[in-house]
N, CA, C and O of each residue as an XYZ file, in Angstrom:
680
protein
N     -24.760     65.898    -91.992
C     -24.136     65.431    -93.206
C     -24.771     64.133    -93.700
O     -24.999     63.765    -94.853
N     -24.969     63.612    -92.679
C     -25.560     62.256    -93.513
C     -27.518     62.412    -92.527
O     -27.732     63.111    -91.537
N     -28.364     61.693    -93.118
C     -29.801     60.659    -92.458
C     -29.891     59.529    -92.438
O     -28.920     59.013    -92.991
N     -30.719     58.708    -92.001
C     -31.182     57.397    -92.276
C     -32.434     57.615    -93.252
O     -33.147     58.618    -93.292
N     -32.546     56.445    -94.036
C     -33.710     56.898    -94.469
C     -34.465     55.720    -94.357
O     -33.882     54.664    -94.113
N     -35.810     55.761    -94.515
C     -37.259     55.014    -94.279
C     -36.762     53.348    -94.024
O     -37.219     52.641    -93.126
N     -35.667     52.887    -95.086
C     -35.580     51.821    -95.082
C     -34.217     51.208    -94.520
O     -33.856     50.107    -94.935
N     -33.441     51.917    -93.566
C     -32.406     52.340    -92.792
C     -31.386     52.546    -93.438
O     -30.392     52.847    -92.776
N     -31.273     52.478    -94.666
C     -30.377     52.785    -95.822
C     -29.635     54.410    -95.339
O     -30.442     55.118    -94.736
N     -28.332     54.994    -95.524
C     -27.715     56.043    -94.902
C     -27.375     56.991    -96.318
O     -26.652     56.647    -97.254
N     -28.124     58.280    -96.170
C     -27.721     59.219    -97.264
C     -27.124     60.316    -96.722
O     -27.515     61.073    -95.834
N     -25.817     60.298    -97.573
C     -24.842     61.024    -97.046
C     -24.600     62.398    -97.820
O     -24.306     62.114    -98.981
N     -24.610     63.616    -97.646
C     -24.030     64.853    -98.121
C     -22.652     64.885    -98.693
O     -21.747     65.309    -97.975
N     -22.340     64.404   -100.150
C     -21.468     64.097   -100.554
C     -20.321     65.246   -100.675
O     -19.100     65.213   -100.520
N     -21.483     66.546   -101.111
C     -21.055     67.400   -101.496
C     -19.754     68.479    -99.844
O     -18.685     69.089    -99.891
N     -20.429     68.239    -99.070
C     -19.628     68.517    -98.247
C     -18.178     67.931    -98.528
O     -17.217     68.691    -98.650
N     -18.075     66.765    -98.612
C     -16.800     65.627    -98.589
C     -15.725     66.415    -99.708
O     -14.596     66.896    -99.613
N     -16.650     66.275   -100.717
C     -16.287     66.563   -101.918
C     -15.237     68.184   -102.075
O     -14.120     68.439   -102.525
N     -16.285     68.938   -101.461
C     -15.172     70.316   -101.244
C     -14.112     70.484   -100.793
O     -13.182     71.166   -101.225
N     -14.236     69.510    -99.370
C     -13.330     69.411    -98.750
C     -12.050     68.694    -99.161
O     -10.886     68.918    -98.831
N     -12.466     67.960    -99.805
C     -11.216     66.797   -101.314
C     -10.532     68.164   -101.871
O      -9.352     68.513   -101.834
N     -11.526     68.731   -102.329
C     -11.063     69.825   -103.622
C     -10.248     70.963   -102.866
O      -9.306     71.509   -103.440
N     -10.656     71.355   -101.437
C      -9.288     72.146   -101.490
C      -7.956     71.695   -100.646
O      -7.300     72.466    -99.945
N      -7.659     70.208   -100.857
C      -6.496     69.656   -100.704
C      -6.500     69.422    -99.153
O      -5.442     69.544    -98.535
N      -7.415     69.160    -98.648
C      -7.672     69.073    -97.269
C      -7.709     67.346    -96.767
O      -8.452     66.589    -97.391
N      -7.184     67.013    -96.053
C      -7.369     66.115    -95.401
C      -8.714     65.577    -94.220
O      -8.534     65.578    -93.002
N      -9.657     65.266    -94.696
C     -11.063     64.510    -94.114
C     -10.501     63.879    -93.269
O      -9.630     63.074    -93.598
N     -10.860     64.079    -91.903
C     -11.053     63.450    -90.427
C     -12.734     63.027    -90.126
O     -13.724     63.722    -89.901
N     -12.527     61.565    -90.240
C     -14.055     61.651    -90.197
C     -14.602     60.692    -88.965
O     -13.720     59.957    -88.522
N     -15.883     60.565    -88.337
C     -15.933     59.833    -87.163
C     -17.293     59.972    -86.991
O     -18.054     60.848    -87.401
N     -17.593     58.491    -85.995
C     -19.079     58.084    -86.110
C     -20.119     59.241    -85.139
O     -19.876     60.279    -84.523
N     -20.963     58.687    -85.313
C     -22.199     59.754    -84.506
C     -23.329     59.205    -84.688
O     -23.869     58.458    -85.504
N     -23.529     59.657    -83.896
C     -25.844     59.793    -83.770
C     -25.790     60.232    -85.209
O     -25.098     61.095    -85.749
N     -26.887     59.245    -85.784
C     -27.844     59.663    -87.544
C     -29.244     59.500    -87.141
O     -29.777     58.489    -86.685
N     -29.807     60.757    -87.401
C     -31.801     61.188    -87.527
C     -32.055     59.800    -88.992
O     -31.661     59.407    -90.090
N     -33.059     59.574    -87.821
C     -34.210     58.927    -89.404
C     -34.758     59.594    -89.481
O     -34.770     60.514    -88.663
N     -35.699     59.521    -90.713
C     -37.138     60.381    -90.803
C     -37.634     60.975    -89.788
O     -37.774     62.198    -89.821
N     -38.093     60.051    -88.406
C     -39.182     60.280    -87.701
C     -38.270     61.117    -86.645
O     -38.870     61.838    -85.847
N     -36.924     61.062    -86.602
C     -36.217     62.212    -85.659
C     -35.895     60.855    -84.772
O     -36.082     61.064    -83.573
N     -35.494     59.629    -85.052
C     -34.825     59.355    -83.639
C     -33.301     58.582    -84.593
O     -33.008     58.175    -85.717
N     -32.786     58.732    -83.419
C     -30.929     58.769    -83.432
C     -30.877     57.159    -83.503
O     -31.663     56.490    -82.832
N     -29.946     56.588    -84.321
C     -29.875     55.741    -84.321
C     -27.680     55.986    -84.545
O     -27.143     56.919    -85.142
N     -26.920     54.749    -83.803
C     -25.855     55.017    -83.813
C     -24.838     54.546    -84.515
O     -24.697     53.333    -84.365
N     -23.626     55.344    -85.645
C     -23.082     54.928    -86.348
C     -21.905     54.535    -86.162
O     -21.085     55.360    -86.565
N     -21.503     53.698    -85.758
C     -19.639     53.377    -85.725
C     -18.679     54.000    -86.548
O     -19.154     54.215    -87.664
N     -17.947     54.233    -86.472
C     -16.578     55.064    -87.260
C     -16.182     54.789    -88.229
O     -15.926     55.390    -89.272
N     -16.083     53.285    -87.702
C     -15.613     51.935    -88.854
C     -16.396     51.930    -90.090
O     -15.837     51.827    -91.181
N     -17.846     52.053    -89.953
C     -19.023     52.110    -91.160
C     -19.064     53.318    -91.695
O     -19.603     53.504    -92.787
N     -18.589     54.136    -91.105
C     -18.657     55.779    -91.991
C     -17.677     55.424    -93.622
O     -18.365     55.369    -94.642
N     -16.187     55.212    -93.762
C     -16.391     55.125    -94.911
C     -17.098     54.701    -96.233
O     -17.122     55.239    -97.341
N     -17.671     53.546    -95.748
C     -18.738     52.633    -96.230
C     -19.496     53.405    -96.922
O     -19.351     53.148    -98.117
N     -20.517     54.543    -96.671
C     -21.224     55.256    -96.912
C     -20.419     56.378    -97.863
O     -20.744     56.460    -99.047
N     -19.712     56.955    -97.503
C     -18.780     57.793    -98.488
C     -18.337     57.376    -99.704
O     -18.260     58.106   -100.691
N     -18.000     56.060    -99.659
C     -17.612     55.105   -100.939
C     -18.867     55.378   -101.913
O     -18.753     56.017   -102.958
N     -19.786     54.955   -101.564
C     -21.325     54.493   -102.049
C     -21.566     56.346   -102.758
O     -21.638     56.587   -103.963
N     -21.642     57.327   -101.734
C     -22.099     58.395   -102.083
C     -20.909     59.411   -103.380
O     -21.337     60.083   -104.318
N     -19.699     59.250   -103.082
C     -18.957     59.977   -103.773
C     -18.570     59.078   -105.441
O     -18.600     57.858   -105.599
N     -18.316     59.860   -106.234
C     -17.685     59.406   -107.255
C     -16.681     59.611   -107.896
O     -16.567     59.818   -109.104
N     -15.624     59.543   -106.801
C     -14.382     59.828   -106.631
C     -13.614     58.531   -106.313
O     -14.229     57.671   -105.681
N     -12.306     58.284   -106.688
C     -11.920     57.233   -105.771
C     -11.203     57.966   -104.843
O     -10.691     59.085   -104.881
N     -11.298     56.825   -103.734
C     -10.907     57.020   -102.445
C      -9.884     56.316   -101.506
O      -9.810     55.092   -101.407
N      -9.215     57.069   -100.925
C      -8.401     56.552    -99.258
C      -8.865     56.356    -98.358
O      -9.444     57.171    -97.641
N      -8.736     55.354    -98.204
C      -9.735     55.618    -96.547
C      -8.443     54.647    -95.217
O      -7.967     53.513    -95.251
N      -8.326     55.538    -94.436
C      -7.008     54.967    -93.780
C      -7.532     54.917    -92.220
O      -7.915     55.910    -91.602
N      -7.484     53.702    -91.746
C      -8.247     53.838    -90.208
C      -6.868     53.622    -89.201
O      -6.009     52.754    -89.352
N      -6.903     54.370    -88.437
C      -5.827     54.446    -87.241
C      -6.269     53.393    -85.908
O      -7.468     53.251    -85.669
N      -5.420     52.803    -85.217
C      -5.366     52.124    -84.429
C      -4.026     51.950    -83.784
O      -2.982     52.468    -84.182
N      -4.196     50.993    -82.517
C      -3.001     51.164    -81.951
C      -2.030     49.518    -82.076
O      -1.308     48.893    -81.299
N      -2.473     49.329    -83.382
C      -1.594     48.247    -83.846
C      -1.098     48.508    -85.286
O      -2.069     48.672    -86.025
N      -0.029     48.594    -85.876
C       0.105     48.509    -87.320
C      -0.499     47.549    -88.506
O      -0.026     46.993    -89.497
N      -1.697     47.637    -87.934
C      -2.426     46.477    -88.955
C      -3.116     45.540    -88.206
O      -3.471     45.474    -87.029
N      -3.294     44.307    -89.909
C      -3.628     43.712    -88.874
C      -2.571     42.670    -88.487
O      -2.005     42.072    -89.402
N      -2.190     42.342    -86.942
C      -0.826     41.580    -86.755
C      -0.792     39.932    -86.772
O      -1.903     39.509    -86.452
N      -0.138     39.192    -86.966
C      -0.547     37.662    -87.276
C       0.005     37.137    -86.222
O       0.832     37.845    -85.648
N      -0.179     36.241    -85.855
C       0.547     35.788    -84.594
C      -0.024     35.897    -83.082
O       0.469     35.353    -82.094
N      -1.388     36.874    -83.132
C      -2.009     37.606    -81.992
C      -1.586     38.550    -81.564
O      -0.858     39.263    -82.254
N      -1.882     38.843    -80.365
C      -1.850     40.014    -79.333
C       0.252     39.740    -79.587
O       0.737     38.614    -79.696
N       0.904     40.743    -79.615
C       2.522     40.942    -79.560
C       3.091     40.191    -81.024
O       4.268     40.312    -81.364
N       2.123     39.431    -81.806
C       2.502     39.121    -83.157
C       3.697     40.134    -83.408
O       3.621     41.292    -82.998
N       4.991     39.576    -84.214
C       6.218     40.655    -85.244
C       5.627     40.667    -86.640
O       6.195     41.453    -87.398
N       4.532     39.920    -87.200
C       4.702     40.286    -88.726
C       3.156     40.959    -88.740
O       2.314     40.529    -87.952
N       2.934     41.719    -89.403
C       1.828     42.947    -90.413
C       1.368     42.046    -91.379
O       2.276     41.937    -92.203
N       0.339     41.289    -91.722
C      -0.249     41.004    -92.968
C      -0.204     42.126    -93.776
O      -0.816     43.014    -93.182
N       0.100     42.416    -94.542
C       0.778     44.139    -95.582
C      -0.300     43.894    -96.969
O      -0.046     44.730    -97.836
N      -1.457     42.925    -97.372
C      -2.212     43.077    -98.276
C      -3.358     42.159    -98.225
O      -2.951     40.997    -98.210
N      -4.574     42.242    -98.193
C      -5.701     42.172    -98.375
C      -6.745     42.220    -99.819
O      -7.261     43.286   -100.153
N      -6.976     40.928   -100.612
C      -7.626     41.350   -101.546
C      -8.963     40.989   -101.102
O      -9.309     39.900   -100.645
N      -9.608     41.927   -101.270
C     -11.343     42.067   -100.913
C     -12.236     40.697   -101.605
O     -13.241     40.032   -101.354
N     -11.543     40.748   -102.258
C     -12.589     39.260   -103.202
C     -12.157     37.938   -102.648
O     -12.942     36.990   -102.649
N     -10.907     37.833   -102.161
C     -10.322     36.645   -101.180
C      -9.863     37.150    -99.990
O      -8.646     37.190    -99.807
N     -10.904     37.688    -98.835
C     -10.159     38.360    -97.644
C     -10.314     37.079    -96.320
O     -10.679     37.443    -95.202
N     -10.067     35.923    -96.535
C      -9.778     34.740    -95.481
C      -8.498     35.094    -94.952
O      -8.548     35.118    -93.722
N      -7.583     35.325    -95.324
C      -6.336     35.448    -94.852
C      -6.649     36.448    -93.240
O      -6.449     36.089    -92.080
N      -7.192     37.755    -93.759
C      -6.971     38.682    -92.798
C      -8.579     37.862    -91.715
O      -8.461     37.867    -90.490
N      -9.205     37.574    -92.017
C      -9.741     36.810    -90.944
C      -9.525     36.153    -90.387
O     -10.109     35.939    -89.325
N      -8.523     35.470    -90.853
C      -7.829     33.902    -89.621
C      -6.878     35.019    -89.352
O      -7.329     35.298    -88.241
N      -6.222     35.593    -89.467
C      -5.338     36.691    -88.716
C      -6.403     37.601    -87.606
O      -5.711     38.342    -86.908
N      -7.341     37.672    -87.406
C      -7.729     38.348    -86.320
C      -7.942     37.101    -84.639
O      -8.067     35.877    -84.618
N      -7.904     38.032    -83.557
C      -8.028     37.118    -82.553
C      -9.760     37.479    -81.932
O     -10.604     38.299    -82.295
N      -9.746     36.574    -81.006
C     -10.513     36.614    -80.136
C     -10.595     38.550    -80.158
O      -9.735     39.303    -80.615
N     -11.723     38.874    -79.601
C     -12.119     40.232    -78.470
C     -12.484     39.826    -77.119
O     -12.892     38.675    -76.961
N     -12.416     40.413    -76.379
C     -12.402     40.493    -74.623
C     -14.163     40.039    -74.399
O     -14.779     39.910    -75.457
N     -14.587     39.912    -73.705
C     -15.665     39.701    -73.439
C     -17.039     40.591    -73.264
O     -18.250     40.466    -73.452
N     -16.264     41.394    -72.873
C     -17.165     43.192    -72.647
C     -17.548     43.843    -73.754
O     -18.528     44.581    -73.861
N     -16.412     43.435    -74.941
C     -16.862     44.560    -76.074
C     -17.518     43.723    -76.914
O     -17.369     42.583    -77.353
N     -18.451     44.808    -77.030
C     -19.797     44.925    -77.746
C     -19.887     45.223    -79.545
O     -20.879     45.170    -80.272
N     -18.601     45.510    -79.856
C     -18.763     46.506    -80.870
C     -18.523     45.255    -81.980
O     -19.351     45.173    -82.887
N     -17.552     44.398    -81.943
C     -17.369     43.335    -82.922
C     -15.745     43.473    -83.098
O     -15.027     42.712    -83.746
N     -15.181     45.107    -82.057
C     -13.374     44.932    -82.249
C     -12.999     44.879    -83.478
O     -13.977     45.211    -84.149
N     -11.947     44.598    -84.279
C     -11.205     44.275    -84.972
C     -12.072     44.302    -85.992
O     -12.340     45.318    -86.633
N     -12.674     42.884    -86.234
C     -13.885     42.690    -87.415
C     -14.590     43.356    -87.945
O     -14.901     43.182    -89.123
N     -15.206     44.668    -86.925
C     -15.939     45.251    -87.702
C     -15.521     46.155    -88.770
O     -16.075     46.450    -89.829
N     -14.021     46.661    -88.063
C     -12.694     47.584    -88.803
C     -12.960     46.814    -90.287
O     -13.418     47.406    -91.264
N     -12.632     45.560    -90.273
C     -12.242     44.749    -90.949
C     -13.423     44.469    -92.640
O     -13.427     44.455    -93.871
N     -14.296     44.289    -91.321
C     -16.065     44.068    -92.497
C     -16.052     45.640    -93.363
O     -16.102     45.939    -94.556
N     -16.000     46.071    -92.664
C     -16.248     47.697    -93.164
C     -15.233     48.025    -94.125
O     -15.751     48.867    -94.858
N     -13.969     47.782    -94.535
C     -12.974     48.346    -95.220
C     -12.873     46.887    -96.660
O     -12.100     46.776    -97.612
N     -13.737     46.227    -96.310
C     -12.750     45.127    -97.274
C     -14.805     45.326    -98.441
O     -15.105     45.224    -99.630
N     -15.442     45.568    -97.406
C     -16.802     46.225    -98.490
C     -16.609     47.784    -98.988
O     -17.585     48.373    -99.453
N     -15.212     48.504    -98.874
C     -15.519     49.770    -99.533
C     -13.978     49.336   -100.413
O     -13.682     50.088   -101.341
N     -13.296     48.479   -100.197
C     -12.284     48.336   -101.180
C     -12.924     47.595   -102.303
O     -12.761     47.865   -103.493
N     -13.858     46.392   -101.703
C     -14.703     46.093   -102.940
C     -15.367     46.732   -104.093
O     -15.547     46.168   -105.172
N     -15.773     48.121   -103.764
C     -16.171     49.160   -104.654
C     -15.222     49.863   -104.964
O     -15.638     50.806   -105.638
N     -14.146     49.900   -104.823
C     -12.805     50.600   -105.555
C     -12.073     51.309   -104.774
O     -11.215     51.958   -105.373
N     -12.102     51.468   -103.244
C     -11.526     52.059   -102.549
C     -10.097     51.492   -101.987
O      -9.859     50.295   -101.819
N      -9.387     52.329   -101.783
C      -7.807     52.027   -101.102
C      -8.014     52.227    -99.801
O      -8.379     53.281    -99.279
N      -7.780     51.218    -99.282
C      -7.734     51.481    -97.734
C      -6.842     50.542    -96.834
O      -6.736     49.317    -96.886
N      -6.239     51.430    -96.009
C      -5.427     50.903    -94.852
C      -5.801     50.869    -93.927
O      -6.924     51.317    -93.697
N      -4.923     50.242    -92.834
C      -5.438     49.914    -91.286
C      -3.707     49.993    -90.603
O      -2.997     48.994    -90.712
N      -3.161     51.288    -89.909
C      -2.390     51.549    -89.798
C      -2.321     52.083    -88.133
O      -3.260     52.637    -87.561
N      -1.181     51.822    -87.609
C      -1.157     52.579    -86.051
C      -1.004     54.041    -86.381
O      -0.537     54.485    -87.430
N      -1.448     54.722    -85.376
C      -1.327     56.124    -85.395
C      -1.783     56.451    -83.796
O      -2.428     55.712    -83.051
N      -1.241     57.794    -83.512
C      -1.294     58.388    -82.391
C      -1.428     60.165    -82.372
O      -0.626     61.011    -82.768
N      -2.489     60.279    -81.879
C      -2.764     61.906    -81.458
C      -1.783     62.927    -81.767
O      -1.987     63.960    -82.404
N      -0.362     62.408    -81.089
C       0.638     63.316    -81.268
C       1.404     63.266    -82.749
O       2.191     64.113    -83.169
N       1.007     62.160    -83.371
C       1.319     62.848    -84.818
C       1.604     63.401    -85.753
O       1.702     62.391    -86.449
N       1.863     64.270    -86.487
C       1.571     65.476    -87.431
C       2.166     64.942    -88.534
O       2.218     65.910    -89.292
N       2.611     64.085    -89.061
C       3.107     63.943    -90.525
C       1.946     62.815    -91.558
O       2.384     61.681    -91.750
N       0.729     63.111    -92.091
C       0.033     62.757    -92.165
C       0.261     62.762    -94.296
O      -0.206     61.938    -95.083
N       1.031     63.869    -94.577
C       0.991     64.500    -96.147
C       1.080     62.704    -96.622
O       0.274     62.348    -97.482
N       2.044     61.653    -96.054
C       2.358     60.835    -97.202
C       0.909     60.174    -97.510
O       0.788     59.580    -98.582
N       0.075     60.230    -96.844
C      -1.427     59.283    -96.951
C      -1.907     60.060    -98.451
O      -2.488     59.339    -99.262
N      -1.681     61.425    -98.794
C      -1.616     62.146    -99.997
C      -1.021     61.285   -101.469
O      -1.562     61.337   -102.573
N      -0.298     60.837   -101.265
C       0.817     60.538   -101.944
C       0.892     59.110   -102.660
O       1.194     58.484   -101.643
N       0.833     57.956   -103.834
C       0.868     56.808   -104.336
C       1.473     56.438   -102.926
O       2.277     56.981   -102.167
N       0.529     54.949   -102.905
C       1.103     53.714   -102.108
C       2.800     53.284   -102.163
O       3.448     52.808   -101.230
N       3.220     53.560   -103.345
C       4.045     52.742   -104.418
C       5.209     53.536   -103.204
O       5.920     52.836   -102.483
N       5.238     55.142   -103.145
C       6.104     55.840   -102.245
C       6.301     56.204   -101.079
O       6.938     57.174   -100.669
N       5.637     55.260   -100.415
C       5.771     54.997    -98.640
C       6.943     54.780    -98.523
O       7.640     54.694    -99.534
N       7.422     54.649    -97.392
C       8.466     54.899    -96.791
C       7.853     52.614    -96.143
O       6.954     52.047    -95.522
N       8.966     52.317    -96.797
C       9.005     50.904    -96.290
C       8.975     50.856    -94.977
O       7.995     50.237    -94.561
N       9.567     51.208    -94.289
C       9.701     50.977    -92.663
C       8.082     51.448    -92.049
O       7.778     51.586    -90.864
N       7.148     51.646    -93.315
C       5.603     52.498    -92.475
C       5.149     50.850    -92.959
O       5.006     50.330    -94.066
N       4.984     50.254    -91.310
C       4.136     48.616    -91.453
C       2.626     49.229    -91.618
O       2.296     50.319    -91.150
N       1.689     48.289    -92.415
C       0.096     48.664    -92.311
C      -0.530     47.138    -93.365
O      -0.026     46.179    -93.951
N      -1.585     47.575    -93.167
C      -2.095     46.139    -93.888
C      -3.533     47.318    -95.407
O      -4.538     48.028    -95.436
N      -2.499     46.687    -96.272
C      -3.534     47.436    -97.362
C      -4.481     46.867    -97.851
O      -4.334     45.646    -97.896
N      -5.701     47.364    -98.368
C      -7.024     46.740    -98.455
C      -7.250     47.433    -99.800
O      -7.363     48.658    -99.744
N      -7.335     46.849   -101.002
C      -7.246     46.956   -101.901
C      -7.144     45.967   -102.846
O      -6.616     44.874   -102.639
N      -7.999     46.585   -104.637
C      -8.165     45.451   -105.557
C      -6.907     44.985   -106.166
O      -6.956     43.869   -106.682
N      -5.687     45.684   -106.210
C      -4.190     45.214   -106.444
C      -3.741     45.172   -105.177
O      -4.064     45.653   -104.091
N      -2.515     44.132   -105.815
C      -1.905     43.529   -104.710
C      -0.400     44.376   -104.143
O       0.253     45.118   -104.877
N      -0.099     44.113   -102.893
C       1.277     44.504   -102.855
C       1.808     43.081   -102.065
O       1.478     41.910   -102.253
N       2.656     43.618   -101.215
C       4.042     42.446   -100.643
C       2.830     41.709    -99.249
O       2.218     42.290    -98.353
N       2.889     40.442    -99.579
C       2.105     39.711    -98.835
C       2.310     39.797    -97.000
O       1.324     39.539    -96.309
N       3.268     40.066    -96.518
C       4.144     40.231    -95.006
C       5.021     40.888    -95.224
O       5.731     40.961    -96.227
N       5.044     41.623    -93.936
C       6.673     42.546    -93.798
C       6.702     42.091    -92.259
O       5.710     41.881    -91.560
N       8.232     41.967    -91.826
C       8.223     41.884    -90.312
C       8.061     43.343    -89.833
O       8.001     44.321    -90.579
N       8.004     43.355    -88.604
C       7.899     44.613    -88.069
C       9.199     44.541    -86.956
O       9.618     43.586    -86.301
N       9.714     46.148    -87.035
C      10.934     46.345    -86.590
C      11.073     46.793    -84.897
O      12.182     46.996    -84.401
């Protein structure tokens, strides 16, 4: 679906995405090995995949990343309040809201979630950062205006309008 190309720039098969939009389907999407030109794999994080979808489609978009925190939480590790909005053109807030990462990980944790969603809301995308778990199945409201969530669903929205600056969490 997607390559690298010559100048490591990532071209993505939009048209796949795109069908899959059109018949009311919900996109599960996740990182992988990407071929350059010359055939070698170079590796994509999960977090950077919407990034590329933004850029390639001309559609607007959701892009909702699951984790095992409702956002991002203020206070640190056991924080009660959800930062609940993020504007991409002033995103300091949700950066002094992130903590430290452990020492081992490599990946950038949190931040990179973070870098990655607040550069595809910059191009017009809606995106959240919400807990979720495997066992799951009620996924339709991510379908559905922001405006008609179910208040008690904590998440931190990433987007060029604003909503409610904090919600505690219950």
């Amino acid at each position: 679906m997607a390559t690298l190309d010559d100048d490591l720039s990532f071209r993505v098969r939009a048209d796949i995405v795109e069908r899959v939009l059109a018949s009311g389907a919900l996109p599960i999407l996740s990182g992988d090995s990407v071929l350059d030109a010359n055939g070698n794999l170079h590796g994509l994080s999960s977090d950077r995949v919407p990034e590329f979808l933004v850029r390639a489609l001309q559609t607007p978009l959701r892009v909702a990343s699951f984790t095992d925190v409702p956002g991002i939480v203020l206070g640190g590790p056991g924080g009660k309040e959800t930062l609940r909005y993020v504007d991409p053109m002033t995103p300091q807030a949700a950066y002094e809201a992130l903590w430290t990462n452990s020492e081992w990980d490599t990946t950038g944790g949190f931040k990179t979630k973070v870098d990655a969603l607040i550069r595809c809301a910059a191009e017009g995308a809606e995106c959240f950062i919400l807990e979720g778990v495997a066992q799951d199945s009620e996924w339709a409201y991510l379908l559905s205006p922001y405006s008609g969530w179910s208040n008690k669903l904590h998440c931190t929205r990433i987007a060029r309008s604003p909503a409610a600056a904090v919600s505690t969490a219950e």
